[in-house]
N, C-alpha and C positions, 0 to 999 in steps of 0.2 A: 498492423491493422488486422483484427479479428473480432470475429461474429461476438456480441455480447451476453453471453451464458443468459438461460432463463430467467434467474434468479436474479439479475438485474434488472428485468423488464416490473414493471406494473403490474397488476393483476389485471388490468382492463388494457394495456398492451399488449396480455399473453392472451387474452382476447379475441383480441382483433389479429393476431397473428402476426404484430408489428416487426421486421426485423432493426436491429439499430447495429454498427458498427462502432467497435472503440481502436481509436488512435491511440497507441502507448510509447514509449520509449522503452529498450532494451535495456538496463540500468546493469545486471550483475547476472551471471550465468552458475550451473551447480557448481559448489564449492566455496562461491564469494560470501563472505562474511557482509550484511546491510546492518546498516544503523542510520537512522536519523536524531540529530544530537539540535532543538532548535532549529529548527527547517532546513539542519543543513545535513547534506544525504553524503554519509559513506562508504565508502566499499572498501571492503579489505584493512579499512583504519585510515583511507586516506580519503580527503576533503575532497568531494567533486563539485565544480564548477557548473553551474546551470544558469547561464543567463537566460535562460527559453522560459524558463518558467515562470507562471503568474500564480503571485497570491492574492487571497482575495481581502487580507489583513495583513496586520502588520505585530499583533500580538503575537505574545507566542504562548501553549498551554504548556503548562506543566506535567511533565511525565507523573504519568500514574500509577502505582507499583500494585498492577492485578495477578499476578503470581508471585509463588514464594521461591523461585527458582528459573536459572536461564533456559537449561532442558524444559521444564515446565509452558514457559509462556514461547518456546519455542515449535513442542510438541503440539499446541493449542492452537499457534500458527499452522501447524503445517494441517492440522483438521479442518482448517477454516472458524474455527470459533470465534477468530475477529470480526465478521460480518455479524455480528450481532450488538456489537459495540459499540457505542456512539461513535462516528468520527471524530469529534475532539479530545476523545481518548490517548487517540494513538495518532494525529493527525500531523504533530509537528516534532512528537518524540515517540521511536520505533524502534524495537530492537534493542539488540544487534540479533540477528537470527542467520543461520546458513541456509544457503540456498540449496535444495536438494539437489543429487545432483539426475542429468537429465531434465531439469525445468530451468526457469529466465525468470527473471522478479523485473518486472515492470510497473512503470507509473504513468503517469498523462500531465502536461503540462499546468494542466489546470488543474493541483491536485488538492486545493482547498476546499473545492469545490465539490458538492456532493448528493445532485440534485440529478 
């Protein structure tokens, strides 16, 4: 559980000064290879089991090839240039990308959801 970066709040919650807290789960630590293949989330190449999680659908989107290389939409990760991207983007196919090391790649159980 940690404080939710500005840049998630609203413009009329940064406002008002609102703080909001986000619940995540610890998913992969630096070094771990992530991939989501079809909502289904791997680490290091191997299948993880999440029965915790709720989706809010049952389709699934199609991966979308917005770089012409792994280093590429890696690097773009790791600037954050996915926050500019629709979430249906990248919402049910991710990756694979390494986790830097010194950081934790976290999600939240409700990770359909994006509101």
């Amino acid at each position: 559980m940690f404080e939710c970066p500005p840049s998630a709040l609203s413009p009329q919650e940064r406002e008002k000064h609102v703080r909001k807290d986000f619940i995540k789960r610890c998913l992969a630590v630096g070094g771990d290879m992530v991939e989501i293949k079809n909502k289904v989330l791997y680490v290091n190449g191997t299948a993880i089991t999440e029965p915790y999680v709720n989706f809010l659908d049952n389709g699934i989107y199609s991966a979308v090839k917005i770089f012409n290389s792994s280093e590429e939409y890696q690097r773009a990760w790791e600037a954050g240039k996915f926050d500019n991207f629709p979430p249906d983007v990248i919402k049910d196919n991710f990756g694979p990308i390494l986790v830097p090391p010194g950081y934790y790649f976290v999600m939240g159980d409700n990770r359909d959801r994006f509101v």
